[in-house]
SERO-4910 file (N, C-alpha, C, O; in steps of 0.05 Angstrom, whole numbers):
BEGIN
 pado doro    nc1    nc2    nc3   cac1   cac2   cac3    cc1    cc2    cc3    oc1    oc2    oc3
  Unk    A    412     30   -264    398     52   -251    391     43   -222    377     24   -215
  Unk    A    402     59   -207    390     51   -171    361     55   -170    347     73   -179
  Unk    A    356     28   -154    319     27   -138    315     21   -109    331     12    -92
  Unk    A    304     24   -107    301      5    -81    296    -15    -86    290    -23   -108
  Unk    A    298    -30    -63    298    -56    -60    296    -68    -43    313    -63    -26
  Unk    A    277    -89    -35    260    -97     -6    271   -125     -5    268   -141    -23
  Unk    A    281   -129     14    289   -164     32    271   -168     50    261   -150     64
  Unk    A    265   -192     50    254   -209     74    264   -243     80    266   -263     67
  Unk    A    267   -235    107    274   -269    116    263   -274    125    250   -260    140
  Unk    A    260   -310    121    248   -328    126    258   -351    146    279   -363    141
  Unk    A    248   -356    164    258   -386    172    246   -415    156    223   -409    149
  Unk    A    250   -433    150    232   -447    134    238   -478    148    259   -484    159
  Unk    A    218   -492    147    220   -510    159    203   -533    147    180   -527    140
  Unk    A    215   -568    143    198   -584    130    168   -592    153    167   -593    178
  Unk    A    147   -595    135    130   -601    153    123   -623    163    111   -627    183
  Unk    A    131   -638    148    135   -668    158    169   -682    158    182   -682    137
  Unk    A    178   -693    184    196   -710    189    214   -708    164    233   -692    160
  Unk    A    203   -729    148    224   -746    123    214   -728    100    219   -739     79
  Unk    A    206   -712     98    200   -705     74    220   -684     65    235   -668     77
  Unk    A    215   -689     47    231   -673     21    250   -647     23    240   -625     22
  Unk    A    279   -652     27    292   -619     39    286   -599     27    267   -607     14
  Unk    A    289   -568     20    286   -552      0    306   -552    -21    300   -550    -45
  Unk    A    334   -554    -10    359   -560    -35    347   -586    -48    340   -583    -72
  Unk    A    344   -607    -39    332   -639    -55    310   -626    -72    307   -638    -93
  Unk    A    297   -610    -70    266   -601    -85    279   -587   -100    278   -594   -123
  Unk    A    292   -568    -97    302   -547   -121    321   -559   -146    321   -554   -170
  Unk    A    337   -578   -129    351   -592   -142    336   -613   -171    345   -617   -193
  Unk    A    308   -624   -156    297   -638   -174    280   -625   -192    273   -636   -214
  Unk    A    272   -601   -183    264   -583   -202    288   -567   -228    280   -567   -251
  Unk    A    311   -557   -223    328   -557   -240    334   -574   -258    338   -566   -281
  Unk    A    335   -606   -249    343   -631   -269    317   -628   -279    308   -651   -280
  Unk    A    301   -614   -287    273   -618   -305    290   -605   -342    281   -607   -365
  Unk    A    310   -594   -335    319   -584   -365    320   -559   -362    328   -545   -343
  Unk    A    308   -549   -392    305   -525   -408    280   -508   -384    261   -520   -374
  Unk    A    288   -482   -379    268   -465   -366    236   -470   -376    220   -463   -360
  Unk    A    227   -481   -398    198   -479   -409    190   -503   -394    166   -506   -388
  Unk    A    211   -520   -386    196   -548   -370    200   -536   -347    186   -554   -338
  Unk    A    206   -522   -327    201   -523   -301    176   -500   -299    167   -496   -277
  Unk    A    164   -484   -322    146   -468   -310    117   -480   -305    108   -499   -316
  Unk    A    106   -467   -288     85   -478   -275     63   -455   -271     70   -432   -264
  Unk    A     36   -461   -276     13   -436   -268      6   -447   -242     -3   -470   -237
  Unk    A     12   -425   -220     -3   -440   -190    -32   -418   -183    -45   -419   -163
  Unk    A    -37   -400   -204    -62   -388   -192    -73   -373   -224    -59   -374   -244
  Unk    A    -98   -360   -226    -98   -344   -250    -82   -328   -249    -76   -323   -226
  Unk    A    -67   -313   -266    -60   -301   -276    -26   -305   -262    -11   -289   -273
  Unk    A    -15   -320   -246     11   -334   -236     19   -358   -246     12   -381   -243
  Unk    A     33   -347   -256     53   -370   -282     87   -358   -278     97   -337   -286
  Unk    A     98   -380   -262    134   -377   -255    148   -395   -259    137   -417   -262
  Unk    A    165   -393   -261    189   -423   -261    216   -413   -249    221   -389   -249
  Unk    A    232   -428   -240    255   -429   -226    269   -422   -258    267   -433   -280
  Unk    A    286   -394   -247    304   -389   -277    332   -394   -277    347   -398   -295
  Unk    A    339   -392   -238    377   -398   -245    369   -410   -217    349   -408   -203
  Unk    A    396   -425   -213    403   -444   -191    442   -449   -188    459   -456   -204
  Unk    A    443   -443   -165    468   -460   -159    471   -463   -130    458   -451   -113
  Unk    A    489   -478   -128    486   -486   -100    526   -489    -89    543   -506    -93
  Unk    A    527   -461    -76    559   -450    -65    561   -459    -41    547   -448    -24
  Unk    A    574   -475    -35    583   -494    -12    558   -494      8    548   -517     11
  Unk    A    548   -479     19    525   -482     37    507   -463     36    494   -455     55
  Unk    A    506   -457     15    487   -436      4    471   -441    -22    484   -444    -42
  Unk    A    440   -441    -22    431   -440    -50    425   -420    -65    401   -417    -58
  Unk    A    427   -408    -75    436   -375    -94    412   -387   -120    417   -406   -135
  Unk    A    392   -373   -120    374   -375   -146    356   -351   -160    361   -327   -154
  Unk    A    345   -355   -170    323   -331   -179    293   -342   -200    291   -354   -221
  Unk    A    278   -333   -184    246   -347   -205    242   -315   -218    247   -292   -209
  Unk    A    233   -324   -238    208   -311   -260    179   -313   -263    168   -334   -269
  Unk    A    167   -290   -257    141   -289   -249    133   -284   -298    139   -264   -311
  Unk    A    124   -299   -303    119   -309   -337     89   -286   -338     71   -289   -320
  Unk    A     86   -265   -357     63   -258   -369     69   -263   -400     87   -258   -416
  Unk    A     42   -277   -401     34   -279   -434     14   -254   -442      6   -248   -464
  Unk    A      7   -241   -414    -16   -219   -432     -9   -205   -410     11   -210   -396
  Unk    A    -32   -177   -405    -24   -153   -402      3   -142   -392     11   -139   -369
  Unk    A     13   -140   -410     31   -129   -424     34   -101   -416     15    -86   -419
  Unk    A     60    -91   -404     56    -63   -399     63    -46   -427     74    -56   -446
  Unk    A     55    -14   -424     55     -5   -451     90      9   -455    108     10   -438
  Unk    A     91     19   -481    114     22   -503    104     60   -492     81     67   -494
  Unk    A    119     72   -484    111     99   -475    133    117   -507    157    113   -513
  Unk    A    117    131   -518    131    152   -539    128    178   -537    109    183   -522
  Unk    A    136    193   -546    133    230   -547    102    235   -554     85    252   -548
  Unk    A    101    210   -573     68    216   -589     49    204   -583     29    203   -598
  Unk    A     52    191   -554     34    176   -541     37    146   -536     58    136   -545
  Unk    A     22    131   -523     36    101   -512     21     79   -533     -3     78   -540
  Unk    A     36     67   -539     24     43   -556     35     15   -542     51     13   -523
  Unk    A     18     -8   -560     25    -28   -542     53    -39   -540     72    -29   -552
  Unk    A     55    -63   -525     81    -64   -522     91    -85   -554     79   -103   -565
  Unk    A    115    -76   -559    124    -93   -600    132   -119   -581    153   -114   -569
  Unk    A    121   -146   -574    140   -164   -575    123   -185   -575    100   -184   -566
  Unk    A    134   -206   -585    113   -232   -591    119   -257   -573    107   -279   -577
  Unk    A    136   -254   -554    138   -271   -534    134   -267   -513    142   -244   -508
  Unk    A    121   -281   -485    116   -269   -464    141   -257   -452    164   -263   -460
  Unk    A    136   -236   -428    155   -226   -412    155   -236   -383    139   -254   -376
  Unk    A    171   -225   -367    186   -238   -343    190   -220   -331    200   -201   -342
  Unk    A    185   -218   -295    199   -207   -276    221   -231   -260    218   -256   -259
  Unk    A    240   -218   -251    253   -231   -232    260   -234   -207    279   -219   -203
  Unk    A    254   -245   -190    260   -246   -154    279   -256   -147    277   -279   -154
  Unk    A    302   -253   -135    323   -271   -124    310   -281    -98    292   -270    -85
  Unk    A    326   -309    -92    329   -318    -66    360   -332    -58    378   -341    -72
  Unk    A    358   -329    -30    389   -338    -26    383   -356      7    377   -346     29
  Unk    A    385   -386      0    377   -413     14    408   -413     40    429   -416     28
  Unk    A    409   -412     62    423   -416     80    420   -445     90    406   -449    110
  Unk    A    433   -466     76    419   -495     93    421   -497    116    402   -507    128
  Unk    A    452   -487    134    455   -501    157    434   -490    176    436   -500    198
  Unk    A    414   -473    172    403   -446    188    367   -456    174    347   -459    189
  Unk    A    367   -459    148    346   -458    138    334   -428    142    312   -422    151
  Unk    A    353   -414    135    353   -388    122    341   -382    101    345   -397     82
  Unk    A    321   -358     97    318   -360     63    317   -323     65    307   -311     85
  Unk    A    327   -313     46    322   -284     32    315   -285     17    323   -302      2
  Unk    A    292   -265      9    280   -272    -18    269   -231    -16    260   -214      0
  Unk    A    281   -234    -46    278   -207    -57    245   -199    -56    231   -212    -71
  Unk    A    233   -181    -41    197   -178    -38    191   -156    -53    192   -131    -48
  Unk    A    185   -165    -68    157   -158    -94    137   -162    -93    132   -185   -100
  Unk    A    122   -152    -87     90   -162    -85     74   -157   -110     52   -169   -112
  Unk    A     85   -138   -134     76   -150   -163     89   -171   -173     79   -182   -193
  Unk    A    110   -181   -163    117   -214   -182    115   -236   -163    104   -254   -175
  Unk    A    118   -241   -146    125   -271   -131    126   -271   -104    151   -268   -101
  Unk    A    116   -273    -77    123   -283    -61    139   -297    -46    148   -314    -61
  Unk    A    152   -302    -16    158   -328    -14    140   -346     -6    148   -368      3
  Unk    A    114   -340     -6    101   -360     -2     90   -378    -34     81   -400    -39
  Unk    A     98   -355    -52     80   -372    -76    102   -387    -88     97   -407   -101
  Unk    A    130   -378    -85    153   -390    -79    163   -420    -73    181   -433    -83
  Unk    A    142   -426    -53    148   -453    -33    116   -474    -48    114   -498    -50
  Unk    A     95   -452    -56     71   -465    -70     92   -476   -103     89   -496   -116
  Unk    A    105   -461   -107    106   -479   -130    128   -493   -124    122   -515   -136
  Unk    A    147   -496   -116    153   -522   -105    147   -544   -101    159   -563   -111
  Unk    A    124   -546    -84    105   -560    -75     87   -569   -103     77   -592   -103
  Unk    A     83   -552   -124     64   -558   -142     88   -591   -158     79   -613   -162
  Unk    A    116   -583   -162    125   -598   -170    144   -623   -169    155   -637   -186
  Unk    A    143   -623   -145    147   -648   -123    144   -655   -104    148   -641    -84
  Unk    A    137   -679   -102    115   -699    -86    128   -697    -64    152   -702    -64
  Unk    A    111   -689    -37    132   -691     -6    146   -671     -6    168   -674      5
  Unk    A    142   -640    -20    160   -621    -19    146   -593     -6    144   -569    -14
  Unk    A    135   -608     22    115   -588     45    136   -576     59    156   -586     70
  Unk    A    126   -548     59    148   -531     81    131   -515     92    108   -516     83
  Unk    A    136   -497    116    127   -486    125    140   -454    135    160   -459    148
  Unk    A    136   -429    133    156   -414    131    147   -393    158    123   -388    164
  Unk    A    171   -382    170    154   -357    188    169   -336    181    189   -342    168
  Unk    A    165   -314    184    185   -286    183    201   -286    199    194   -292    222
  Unk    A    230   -278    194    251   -274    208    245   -237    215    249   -218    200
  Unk    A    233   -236    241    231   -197    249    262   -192    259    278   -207    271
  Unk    A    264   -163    248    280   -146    261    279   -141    287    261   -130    298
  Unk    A    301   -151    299    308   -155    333    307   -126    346    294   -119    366
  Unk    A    324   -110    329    322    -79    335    296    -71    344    285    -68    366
  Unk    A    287    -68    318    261    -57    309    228    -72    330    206    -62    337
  Unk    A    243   -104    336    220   -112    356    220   -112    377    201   -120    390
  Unk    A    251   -101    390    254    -82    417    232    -57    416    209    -56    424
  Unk    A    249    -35    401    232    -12    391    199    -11    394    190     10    403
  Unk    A    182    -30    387    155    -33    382    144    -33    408    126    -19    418
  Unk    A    165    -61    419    148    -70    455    149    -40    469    132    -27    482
  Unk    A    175    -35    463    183     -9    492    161     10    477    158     30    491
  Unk    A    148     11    460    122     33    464     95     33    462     82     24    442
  Unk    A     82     45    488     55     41    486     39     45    459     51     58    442
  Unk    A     16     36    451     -3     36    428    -27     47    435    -40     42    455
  Unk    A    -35     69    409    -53     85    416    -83     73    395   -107     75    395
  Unk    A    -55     55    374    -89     45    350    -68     24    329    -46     29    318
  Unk    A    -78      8    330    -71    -11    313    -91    -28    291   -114    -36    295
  Unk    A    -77    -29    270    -93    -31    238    -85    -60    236    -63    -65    245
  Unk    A    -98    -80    226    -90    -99    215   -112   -114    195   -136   -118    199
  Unk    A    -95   -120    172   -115   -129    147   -102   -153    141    -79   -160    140
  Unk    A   -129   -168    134   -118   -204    119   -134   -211     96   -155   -201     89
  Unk    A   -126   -222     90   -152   -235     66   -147   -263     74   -131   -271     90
  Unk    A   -169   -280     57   -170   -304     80   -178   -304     98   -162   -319    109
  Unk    A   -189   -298    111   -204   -284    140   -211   -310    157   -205   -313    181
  Unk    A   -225   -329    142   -231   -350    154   -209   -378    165   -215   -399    176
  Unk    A   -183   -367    155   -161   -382    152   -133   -377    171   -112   -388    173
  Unk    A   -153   -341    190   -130   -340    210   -125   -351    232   -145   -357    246
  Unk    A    -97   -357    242    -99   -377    256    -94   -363    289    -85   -341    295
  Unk    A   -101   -379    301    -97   -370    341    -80   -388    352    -90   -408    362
  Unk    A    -58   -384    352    -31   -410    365    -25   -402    395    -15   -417    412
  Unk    A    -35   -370    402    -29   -355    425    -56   -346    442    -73   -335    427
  Unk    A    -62   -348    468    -80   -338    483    -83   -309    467   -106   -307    457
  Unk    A    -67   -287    463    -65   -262    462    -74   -248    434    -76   -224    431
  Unk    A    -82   -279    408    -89   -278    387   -119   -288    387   -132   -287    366
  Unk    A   -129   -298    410   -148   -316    403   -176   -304    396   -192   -315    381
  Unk    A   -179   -279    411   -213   -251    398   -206   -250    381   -218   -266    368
  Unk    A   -182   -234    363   -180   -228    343   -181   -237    319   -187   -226    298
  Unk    A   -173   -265    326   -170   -292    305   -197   -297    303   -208   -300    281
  Unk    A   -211   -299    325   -242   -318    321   -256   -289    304   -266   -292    282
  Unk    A   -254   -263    315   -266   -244    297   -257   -243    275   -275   -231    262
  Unk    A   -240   -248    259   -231   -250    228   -256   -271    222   -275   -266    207
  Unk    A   -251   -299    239   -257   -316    219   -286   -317    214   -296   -325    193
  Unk    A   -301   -306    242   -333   -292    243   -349   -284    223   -370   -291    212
  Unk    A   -328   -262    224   -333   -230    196   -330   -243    173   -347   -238    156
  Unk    A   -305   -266    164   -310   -272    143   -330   -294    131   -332   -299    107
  Unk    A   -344   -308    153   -353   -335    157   -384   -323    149   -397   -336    133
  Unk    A   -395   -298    162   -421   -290    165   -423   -273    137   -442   -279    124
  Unk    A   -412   -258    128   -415   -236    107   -395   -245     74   -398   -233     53
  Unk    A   -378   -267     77   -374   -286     47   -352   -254     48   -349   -239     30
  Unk    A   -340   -253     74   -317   -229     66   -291   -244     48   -283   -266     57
  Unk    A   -280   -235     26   -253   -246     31   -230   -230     37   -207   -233     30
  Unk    A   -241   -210     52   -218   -186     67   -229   -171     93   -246   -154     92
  Unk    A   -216   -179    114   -223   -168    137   -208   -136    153   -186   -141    163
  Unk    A   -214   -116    154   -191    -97    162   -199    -98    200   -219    -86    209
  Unk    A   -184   -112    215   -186   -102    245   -176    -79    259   -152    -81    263
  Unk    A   -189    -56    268   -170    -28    278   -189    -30    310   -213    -34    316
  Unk    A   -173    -27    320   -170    -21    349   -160      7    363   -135     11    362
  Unk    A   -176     27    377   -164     51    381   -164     56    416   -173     39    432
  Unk    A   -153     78    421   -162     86    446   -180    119    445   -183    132    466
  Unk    A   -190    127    418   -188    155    415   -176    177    420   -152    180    425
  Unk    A   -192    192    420   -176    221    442   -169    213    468   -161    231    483
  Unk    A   -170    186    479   -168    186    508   -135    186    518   -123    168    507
  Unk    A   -124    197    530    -94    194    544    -89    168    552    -68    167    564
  Unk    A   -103    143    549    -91    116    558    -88    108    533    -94    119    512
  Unk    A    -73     79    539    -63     67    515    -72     37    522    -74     25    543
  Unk    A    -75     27    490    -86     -6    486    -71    -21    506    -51    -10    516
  Unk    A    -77    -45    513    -68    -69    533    -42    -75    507    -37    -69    484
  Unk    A    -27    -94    535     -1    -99    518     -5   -122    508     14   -130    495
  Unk    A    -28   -139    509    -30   -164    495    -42   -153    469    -51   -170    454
  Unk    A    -45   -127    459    -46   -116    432    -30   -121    427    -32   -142    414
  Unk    A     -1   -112    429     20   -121    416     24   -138    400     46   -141    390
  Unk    A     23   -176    433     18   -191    423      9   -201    402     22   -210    384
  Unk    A    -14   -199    404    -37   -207    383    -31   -189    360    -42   -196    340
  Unk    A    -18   -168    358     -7   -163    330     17   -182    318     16   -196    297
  Unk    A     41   -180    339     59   -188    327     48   -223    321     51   -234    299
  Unk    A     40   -231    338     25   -264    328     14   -271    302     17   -291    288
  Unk    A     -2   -246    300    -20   -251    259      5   -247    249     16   -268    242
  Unk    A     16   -230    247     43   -225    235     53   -244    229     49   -254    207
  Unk    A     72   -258    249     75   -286    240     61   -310    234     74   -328    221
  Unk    A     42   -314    238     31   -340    231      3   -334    205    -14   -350    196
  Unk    A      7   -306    197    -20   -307    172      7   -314    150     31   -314    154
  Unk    A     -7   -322    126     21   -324    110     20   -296     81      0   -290     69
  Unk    A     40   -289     79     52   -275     67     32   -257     46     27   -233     50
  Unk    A     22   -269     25      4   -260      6    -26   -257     17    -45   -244      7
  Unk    A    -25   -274     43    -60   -260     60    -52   -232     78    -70   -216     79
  Unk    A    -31   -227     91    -24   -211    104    -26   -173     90     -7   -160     81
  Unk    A    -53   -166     92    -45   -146     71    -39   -118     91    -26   -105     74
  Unk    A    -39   -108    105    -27    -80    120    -30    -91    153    -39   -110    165
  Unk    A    -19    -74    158     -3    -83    192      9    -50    200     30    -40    191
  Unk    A     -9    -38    215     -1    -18    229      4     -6    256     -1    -20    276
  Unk    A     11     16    259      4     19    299     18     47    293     36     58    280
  Unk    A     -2     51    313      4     93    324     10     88    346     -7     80    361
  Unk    A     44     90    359     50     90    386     36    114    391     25    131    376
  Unk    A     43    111    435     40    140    447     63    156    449     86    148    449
  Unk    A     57    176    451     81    191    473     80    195    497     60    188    510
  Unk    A    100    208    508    102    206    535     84    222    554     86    221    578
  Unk    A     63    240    536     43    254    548     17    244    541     -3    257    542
  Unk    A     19    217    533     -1    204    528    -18    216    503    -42    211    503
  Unk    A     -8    232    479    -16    240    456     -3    221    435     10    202    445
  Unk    A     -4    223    415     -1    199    387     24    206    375     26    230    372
  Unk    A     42    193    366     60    187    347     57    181    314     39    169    302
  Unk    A     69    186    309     72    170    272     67    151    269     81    134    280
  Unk    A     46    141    254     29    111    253     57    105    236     72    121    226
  Unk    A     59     75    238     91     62    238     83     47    217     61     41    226
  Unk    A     85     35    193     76      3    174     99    -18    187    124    -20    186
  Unk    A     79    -30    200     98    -51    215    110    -72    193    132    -82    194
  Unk    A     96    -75    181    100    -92    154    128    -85    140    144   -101    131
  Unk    A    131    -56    138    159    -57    127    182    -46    152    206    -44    145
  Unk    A    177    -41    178    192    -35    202    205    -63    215    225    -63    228
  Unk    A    187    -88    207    187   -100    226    203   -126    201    221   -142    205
  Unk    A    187   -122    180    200   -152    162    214   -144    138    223   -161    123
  Unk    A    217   -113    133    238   -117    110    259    -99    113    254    -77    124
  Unk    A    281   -104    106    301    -93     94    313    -78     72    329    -88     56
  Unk    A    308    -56     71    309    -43     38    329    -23     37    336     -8     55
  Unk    A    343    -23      6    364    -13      8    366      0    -23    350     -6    -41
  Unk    A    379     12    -24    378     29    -61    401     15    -71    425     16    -65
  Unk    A    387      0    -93    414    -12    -99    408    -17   -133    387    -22   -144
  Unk    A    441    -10   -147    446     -6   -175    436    -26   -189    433    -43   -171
  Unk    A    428    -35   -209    417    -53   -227    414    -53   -248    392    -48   -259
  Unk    A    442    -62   -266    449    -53   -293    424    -68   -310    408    -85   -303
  Unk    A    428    -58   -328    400    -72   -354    417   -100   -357    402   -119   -358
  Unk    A    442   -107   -358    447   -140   -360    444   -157   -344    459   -159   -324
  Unk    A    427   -171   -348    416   -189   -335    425   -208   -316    411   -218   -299
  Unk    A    459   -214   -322    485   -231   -298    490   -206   -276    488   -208   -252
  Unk    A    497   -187   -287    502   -169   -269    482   -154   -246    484   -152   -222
  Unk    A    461   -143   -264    429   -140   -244    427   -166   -226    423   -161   -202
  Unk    A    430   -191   -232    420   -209   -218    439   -219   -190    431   -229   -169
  Unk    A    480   -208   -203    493   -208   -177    488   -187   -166    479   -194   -144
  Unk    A    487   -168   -166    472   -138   -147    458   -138   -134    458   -124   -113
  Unk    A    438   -157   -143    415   -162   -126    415   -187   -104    398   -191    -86
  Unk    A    439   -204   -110    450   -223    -97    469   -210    -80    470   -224    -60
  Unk    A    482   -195    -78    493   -180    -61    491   -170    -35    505   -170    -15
  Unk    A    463   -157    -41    440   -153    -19    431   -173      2    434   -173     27
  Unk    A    420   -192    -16    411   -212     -5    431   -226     13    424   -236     35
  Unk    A    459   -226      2    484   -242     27    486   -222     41    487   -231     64
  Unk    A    486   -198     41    493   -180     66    468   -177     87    474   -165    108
  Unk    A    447   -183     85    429   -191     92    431   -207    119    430   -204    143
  Unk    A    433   -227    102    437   -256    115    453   -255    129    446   -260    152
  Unk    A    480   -248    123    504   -249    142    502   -233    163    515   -236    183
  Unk    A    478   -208    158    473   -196    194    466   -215    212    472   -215    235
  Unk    A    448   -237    198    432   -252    220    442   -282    221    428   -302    223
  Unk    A    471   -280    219    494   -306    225    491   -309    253    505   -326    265
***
């Protein structure tokens, strides 16, 4: 049955010198055996393991499983929903597809099963010296498109508030006000909106900035909405935009048989055509 289906790239990078590549980490995570030894809990209710692996001349082609042992979605019938019949936990699945020479990564985005950041956390949970650091690969198109238009109001939400970072002059109010708001009031979710109202001018262009900057440097699972109402050319408002999916994903409707080799090349499919735009 066709769905959609959301990509995002990554650049990824080790954080220290000598440490640990991501193929060497995945690799030593695979030699762990049977799937029940590589799974790992990295938060409540996040419990995953690396489910397939291979590694095609310069490419690593895999997929994790996000593991529930409990809530359980329900068994839907004509005569009403009962729980679900099965006595073993269940599983979602995410692909990713590893570009070494590039340190490329695609990774199928789900934000009910897995991240790539919780991705690279469990990694890290399971071998020593296996620190990376990841940024979003933006749409070049799409981050033409943004600059060439003025902004009339821009939305931006984090959790972690106290944890955002200022690497840029153009981030640095905005960053210290996250970490303020969350530092003074025990927030663990900050929403920043910035407008010009009814007025015919539009925000400074170091708005931009300082958007596209949290963008990249909050990480992935704190990053929760990212918006902007360009102007028009009479200085009235446009279609508030989700920069979040304009700017970092890729989505496409794509077939996904119930067998599980086949769903999982389909979805690998995507992910190389993907990638191969940004060769």
């Amino acid at each position: 049955m066709p769905r959609m289906m959301s990509v995002r790239l990554w650049q990824i990078g080790k954080r220290h010198e000598r440490g640990v590549s991501l193929r060497a980490a995945l690799e030593q995570i695979w030699a762990l055996g049977d799937p029940d030894a590589r799974e790992r809990q990295l938060a409540p209710g996040v419990r995953c393991r690396l489910e397939r692996l291979t590694v095609d001349g310069g490419t690593i082609i895999g997929e994790m499983t996000r593991v529930r042992h409990e809530d359980h979605p329900r068994e839907v019938h004509p005569d009403g929903a009962r729980p679900l019949n099965v006595q073993v936990p269940i599983g979602d699945g995410v692909a990713f597809r590893y570009r070494i020479r590039d340190h490329r990564l695609a990774f199928q985005y789900d934000d009910r099963i897995l991240s790539a950041g919780r991705f690279l956390d469990y990694i890290e949970v399971l071998v020593d010296g296996a620190l990376f650091d990841s940024h979003p690969v933006l749409d070049e198109e799409e981050m033409e498109r943004f600059r060439s238009q003025p902004l009339k109001k821009v939305t931006i939400k984090v959790a972690n508030p106290t944890e955002v970072a200022s690497t840029e002059d153009s981030m640095r109010a905005a960053a210290s006000s996250f970490r303020q708001l969350g530092e003074a009031y025990n927030a663990p979710t900050v929403t920043l909106e910035m407008s010009v109202g009814t007025s015919r001018s539009f925000l400074a262009e170091s708005a931009k900035r300082m958007l596209l900057g949290i963008i990249r440097e909050t990480p992935e699972e704190d990053l929760r909405a990212a918006r902007a109402v360009p102007g028009d050319a009479r200085g009235g408002r446009a279609k508030e935009v989700n920069l979040l999916d304009s700017l970092f994903s890729h989505k496409e409707l794509v077939d996904t048989p119930r067998d599980l080799d086949e769903n999982f090349e389909a979805r690998q499919r995507l992910l190389r055509r993907v990638l191969e735009r940004q060769a």
